[in-house]
N, C-alpha and C positions, 0 to 999 in steps of 0.2 A: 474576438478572443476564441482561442481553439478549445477545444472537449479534449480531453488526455484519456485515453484505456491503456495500462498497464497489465500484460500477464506475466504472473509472476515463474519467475523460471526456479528449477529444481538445486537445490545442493546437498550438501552434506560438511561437516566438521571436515575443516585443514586436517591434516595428521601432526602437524607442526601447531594449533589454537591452542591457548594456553586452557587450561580447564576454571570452568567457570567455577561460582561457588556453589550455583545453584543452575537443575536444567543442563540445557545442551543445545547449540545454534541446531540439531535435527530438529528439533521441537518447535523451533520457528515458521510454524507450516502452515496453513489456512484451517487446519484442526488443531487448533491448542491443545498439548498436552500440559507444558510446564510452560517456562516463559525461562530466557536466561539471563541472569544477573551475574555481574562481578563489581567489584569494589568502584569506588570512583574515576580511577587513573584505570581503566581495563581497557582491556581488547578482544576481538576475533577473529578468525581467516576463516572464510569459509570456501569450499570448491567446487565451482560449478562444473567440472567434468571434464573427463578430452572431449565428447562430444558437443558442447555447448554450444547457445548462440551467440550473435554481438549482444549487446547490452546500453543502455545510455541516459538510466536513469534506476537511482535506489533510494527506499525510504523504510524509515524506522516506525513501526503502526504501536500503538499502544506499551508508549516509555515512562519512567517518569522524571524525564528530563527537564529543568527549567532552563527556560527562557536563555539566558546566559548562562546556560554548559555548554562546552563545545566538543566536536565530533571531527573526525579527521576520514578518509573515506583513500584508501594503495590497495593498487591494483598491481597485481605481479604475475610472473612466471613463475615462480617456484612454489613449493607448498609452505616453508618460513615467513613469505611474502618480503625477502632480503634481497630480489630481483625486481628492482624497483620497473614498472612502468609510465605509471602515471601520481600522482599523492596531492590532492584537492587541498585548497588552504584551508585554514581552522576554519571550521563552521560553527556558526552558532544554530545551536537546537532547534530554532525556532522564532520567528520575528512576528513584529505586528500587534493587530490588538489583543488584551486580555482573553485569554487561552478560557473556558465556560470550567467549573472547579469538576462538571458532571464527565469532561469529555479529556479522555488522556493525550499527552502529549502523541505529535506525529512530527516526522524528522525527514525532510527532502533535502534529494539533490541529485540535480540532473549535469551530467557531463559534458565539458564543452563540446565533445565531438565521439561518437561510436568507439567504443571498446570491447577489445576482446579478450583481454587475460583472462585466464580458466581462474587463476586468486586472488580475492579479495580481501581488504585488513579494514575492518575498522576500531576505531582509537575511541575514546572516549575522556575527556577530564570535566569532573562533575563534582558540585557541592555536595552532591548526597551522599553517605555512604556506600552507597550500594545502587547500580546501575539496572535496571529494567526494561528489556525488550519486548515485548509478546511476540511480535512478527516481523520479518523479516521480508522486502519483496525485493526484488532484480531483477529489471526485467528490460525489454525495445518499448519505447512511446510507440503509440500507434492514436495520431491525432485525425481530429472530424473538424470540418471549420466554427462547428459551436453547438449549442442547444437551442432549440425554439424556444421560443417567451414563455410558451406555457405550461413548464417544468415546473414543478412543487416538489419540494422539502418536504419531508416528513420525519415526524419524531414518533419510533414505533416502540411503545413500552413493552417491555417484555414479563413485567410483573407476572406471577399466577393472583389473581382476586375472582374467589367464592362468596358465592351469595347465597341467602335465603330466606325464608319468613324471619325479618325480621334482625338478622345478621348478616354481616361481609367481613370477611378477614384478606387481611395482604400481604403477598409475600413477595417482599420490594425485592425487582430485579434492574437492570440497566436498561436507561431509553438508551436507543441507537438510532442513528438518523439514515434517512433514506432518499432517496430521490429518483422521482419518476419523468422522465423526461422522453423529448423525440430529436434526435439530431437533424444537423442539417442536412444538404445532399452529402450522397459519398459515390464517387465516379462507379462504374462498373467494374472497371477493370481492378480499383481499389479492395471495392466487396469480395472480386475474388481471390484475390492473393492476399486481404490483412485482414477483411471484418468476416467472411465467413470459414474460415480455420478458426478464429477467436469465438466465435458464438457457437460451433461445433464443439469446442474446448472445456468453454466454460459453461455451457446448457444452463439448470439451476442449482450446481451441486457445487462447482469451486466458484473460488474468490477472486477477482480482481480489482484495481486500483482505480478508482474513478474522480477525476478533478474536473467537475462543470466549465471551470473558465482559468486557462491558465495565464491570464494576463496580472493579476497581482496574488503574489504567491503568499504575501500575511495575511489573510484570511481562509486559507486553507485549510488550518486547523480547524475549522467548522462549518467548511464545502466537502474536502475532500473523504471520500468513502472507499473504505476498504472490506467488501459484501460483495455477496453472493444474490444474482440475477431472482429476484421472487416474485416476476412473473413469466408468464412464458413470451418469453423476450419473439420479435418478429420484424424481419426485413422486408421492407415495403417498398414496391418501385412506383414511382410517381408519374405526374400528367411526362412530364419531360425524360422517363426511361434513365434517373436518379435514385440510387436507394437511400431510403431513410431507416434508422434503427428505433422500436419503440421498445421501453423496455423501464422497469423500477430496479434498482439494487438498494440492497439493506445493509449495512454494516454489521461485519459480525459482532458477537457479543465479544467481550473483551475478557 
């Protein structure tokens, strides 16, 4: 099963996006400011630029969609998004087992084939009232043939707890999961035109999309990580003149 790295590409609000109720898709950033919500039946366009890349996979990071809401994902030429190019069947939010109550929805979907529209729509029809995104990512797969065995999970509390003679007080914050791992090989020629522009990118200061094994996608909601690099990531070339990436990412807080 292959390793997934997602970086996430830049946009801004359609001029045509309906307004949310709450927030603004700019806010969708790997720095939270707000998070944007609109009713259960909403939408948004958002536009990734004249300048932009291909694209060929998008996911919804910290929603609070259930299970059976579904999502709609049009891709256009226009800034309406009424220049139809592509429009994915309904999606459901999310499959597989029991979502942990600690950890927020997360919402994939990878395209059958590269795309380039500069605008995106996405739909939403949900039982909630009111729909919730934090982040937003769009971005090229750039896959590694797997992880080594000896990858470990980690659940990194964020809590602050003081201690002293005699007392500890806690001031409950969110675990976030993490994962330290070493890929497999990655050709040379690979290293230099996808993995070191990406590790130049993302140093340990932005966010990208991290999916260990992308061979069954209902367990993703508590594999897949979306964090920032918090160690000092390192390309390593091997007895056979293969690089391997070693490296932990943490999920941001939410």
């Amino acid at each position: 099963m292959s390793a997934i790295f997602l970086k996430p590409m830049s946009f801004t609000a359609s001029s045509a996006s309906p307004a949310p109720l709450m927030g603004s898709v700019k806010n969708m950033t790997t720095d939270r400011a707000t998070y944007w919500s609109g009713n259960g039946t909403s939408s948004f366009i958002i536009d990734l630029g004249a300048d932009h890349k291909p694209y060929d996979m998008i996911t919804l990071v910290g929603t609070n969609l259930n299970a059976n809401d579904q999502w709609q994902v049009t891709t256009a030429t226009n800034a309406a998004a009424t220049s139809v190019a592509y429009q994915s069947p309904t999606l459901s939010a999310w499959a597989g087992m029991d979502k942990p109550d600690e950890l927020k929805a997360k919402a994939f979907f990878r395209f059958p084939s590269q795309r380039n529209e500069r605008y995106i729509q996405v739909n939403f029809v949900s039982t909630n009232p009111t729909v919730e995104v934090t982040r937003l990512v769009v971005g090229k797969q750039i896959k590694v043939g797997g992880i080594q065995p000896n990858a470990e999970q980690g659940f990194d509390d964020q809590s602050v707890i003081t201690s002293g003679a005699g007392y500890y007080t806690v001031s409950r914050k969110q675990v976030v999961l993490s994962w330290k791992f070493t890929t497999t090989w990655i050709k040379p020629l690979d290293w230099r035109l996808l993995w070191n522009p990406l590790m130049l990118w993302a140093g340990s200061s932005r966010a990208l999309l991290f999916i260990p094994f992308d061979g069954d996608s209902t367990a993703w909601q508590t594999e897949a990580v979306f964090g920032r690099i918090t160690t000092k990531a390192s390309g390593k070339i091997d007895a056979s003149e293969q690089y391997i990436v070693d490296a932990t990412i943490t999920a941001l807080a939410p």
